[in-house]
C-alpha positions as CSV (number, residue, x, y, z in Angstrom):
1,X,-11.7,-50.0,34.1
2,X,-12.7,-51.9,37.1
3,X,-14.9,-54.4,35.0
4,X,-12.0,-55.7,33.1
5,X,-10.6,-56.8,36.4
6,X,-13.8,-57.6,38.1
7,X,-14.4,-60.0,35.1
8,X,-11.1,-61.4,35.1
9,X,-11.5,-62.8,38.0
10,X,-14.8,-64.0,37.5
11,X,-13.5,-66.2,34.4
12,X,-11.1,-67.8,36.3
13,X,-13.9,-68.5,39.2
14,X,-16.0,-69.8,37.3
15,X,-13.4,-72.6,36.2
16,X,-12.0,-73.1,40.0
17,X,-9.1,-71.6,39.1
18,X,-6.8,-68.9,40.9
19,X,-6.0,-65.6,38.3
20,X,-2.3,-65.5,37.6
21,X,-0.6,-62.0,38.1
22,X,2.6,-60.6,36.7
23,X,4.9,-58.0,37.9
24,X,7.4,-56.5,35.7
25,X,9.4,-53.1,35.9
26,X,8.3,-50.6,33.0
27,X,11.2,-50.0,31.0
28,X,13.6,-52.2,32.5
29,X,16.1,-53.1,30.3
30,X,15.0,-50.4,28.2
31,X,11.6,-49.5,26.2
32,X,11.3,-51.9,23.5
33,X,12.4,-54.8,25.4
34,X,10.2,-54.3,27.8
35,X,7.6,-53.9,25.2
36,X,7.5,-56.8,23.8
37,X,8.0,-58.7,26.9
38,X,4.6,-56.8,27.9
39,X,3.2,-57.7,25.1
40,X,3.9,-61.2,25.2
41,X,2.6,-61.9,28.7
42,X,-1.3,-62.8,27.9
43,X,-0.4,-65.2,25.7
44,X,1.6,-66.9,28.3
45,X,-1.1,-67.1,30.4
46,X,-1.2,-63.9,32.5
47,X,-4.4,-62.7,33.6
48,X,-3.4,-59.8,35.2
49,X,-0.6,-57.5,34.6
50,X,1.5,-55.5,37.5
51,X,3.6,-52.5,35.8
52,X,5.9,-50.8,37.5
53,X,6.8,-47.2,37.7
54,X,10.7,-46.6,38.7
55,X,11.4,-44.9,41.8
56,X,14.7,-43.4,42.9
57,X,14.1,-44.2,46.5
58,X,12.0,-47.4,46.2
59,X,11.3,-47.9,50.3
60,X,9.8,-51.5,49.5
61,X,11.9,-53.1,46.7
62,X,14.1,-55.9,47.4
63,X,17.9,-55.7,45.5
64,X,16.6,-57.6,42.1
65,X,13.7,-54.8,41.6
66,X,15.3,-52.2,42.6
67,X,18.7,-53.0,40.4
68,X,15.7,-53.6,37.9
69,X,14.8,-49.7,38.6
70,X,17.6,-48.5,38.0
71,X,17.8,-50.0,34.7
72,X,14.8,-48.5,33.9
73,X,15.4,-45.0,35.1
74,X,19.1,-45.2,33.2
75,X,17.0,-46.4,29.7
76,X,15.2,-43.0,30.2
77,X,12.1,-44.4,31.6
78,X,9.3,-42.4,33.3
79,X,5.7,-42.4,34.7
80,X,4.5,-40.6,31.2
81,X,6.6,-43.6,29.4
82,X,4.8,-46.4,31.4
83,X,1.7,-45.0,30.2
84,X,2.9,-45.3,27.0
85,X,4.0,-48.5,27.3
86,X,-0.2,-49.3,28.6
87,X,-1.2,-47.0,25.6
88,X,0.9,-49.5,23.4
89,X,-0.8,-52.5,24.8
90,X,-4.1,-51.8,24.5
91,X,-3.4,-51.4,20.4
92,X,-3.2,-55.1,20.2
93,X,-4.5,-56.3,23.7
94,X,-8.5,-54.8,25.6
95,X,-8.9,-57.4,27.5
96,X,-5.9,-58.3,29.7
97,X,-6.1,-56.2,32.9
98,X,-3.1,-53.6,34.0
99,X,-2.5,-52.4,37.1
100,X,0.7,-49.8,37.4
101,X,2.5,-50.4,40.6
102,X,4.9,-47.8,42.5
103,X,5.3,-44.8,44.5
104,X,3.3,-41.5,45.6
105,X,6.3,-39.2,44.5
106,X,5.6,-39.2,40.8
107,X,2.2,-39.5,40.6
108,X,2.1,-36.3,43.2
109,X,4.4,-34.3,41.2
110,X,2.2,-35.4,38.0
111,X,-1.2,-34.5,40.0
112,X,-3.3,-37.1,41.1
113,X,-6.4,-35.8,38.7
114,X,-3.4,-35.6,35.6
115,X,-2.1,-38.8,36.3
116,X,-5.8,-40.6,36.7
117,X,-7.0,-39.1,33.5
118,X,-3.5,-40.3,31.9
119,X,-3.7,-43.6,33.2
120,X,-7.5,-44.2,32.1
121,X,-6.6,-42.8,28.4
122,X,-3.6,-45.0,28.4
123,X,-6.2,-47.9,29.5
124,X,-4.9,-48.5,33.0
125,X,-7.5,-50.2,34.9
126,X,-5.8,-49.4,38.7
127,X,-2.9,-49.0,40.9
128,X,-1.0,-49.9,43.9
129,X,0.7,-47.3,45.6
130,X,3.2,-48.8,47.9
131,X,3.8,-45.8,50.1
132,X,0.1,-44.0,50.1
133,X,-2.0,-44.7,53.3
134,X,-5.8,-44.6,53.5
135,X,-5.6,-41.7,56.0
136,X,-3.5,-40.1,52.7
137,X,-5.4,-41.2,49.5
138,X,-8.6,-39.0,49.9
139,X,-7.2,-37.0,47.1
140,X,-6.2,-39.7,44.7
141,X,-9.1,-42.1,45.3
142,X,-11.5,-39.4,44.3
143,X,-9.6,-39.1,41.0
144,X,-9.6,-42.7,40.6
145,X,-13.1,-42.9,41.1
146,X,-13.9,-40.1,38.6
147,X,-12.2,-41.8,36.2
148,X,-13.4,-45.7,37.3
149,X,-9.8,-46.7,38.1
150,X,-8.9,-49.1,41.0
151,X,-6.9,-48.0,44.2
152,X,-5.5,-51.5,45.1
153,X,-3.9,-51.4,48.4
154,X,-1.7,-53.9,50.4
155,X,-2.9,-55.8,54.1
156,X,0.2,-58.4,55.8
157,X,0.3,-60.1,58.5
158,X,0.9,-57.1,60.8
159,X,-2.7,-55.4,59.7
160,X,-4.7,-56.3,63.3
161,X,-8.4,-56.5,63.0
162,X,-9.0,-52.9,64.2
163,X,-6.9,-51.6,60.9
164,X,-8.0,-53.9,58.2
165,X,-11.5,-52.3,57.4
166,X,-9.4,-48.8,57.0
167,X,-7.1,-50.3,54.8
168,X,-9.7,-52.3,52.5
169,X,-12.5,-49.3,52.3
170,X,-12.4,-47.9,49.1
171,X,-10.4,-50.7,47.9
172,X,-11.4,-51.3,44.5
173,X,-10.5,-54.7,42.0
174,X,-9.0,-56.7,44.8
175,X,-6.9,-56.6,47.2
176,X,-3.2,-57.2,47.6
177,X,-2.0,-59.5,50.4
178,X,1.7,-59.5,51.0
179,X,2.7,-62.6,52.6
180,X,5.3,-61.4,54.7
181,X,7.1,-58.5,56.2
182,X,9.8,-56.6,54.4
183,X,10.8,-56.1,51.1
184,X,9.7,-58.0,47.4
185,X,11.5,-61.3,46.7
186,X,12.1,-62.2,50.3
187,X,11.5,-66.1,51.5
188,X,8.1,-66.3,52.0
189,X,6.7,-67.4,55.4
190,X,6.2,-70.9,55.3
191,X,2.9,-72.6,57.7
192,X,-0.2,-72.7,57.0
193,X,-1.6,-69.5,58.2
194,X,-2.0,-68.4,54.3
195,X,-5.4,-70.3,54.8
196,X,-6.7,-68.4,57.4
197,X,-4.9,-64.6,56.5
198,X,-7.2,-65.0,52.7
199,X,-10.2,-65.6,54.8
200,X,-9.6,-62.7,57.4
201,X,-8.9,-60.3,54.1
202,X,-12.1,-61.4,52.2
203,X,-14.4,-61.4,54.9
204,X,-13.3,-57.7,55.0
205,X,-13.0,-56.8,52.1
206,X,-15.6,-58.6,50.1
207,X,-13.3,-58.6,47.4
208,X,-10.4,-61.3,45.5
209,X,-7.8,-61.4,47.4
210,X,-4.2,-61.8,45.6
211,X,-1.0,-63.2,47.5
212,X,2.1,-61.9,46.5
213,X,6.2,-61.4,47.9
214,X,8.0,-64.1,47.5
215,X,6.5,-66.2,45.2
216,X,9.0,-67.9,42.8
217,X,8.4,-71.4,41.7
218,X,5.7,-73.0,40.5
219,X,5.4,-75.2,43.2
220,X,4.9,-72.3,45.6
221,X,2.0,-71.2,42.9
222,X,0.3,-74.2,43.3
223,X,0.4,-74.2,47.1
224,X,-1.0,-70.3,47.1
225,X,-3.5,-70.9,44.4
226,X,-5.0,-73.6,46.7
227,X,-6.4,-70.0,48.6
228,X,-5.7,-67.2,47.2
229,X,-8.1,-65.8,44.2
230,X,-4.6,-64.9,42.6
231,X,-1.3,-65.7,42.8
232,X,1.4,-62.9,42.1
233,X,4.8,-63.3,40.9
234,X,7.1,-60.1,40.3
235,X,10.9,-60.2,41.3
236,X,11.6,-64.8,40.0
237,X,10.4,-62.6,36.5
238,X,12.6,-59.9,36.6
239,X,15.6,-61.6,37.7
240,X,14.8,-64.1,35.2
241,X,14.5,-61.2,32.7
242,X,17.8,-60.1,34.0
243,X,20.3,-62.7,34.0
244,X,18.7,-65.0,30.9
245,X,16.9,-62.6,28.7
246,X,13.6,-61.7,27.7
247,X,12.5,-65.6,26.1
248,X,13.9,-67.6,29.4
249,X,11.6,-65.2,31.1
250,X,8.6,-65.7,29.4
251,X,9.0,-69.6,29.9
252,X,9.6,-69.0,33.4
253,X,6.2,-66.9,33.2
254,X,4.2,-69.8,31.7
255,X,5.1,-72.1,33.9
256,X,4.4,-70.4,36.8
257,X,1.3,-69.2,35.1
258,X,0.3,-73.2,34.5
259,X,0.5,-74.1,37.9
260,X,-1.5,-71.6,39.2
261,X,-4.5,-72.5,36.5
262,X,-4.0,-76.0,37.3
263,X,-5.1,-75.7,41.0
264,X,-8.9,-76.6,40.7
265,X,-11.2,-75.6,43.7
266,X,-14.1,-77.0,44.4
């Protein structure tokens, strides 16, 4: 549902706040950890949750997501299974917007009009494919928009003027603004230039603009959250997930998730 994202951002607006978004890998270390982990993340302030889908050749994933992946894909995890894991969710949660996050290959082999009606039952509300071009998502964003899903996709710093209208058309939700060139959980680019890239994206796009990639304290929230309508954190939380265990994470999670909401535009 696009109006549970739509109106998650216009809470946060209307308080002067940036929306606080959170990546983690389906599945990863297995199902029921990552279940409850899921499950926990609203109440520690996320407004907006990123789901990934485990890839075998994941093009864009730095070492800690990808090792995360792997995990996953070992546990038994699958695209039907991170549906499940949404389906789950929405027993306890309606509210709280998910967006799944990964590659064409599965959702192709699934079938784009499968997978949409899937993801809408399972109370998906969008997705970012990492690997899917606008001159290639005809197909899918037709499905999506039988079936009032999002198709979120990603402008950087290399997307020139003449390209960005291509890339935000048909952009539904918001739009993802990675911060840098290369993989997830690289050093983001320091300077000032965030300022200016939000403001080339929305004028645009018309639409909230997230920043994400290298995100992981929660002084670097703070800083982005000065801009951005959202701030996005994936591979700090799943390293944190990782090496200290599902509660270490979740504090991580809130803390980043504090500093974000405690950035107060005018």
């Amino acid at each position: 549902m696009t109006q549970r994202i739509d109106q998650t951002f216009a809470n946060r607006k209307a308080k002067g706040q940036a929306a606080f978004v959170a990546y983690i890998m389906g599945g990863d270390p297995d199902r029921e950890t990552s279940q409850r982990i899921l499950n926990a993340l609203p109440e520690n302030g996320v407004d907006i949750i990123e789901l990934g889908i485990p890839f075998t050749d994941p093009m864009a994933d730095g070492p800690v997501i990808e090792e995360a992946g792997i995990r996953a894909r070992e546990a038994g995890t699958t695209l039907t299974s991170v549906l499940e894991m949404a389906t789950e969710f929405r027993k306890t949660n309606t509210s709280t917007p998910i967006i799944v996050m990964g590659y064409a290959n599965p959702i192709h082999h699934m079938g784009f009009e499968k997978f949409s009606s899937a993801a809408k039952e399972a109370g998906v509300d969008g997705a970012i494919i990492v690997d899917l071009p606008p001159e290639e998502d005809t197909d899918l964003r037709k499905a999506f928009e039988k079936h009032d899903l999002a198709l979120i996709r990603l402008a950087t710093p290399t997307t020139d003027s003449a390209r960005l209208p291509k890339v935000v058309s048909g952009t539904k939700g918001f739009v993802y603004y990675v911060s840098m060139n290369g993989v997830t959980g690289a050093t983001l680019a320091q300077g000032g230039t965030i300022t200016d890239q939000v403001a080339r994206v929305k004028q645009a796009a018309n639409l909230p603009v997230v920043v994400g990639f290298g995100v992981k304290t929660p002084e670097r929230a703070k800083e982005i959250a000065k801009d951005a309508d959202g701030v996005v954190v994936g591979t700090a939380i799943v390293k944190a997930i990782e090496e200290n265990g599902p509660d270490e994470a979740l504090k991580l999670v809130k803390s980043l998730a504090d500093a974000t909401h405690s950035v107060t535009k005018g």
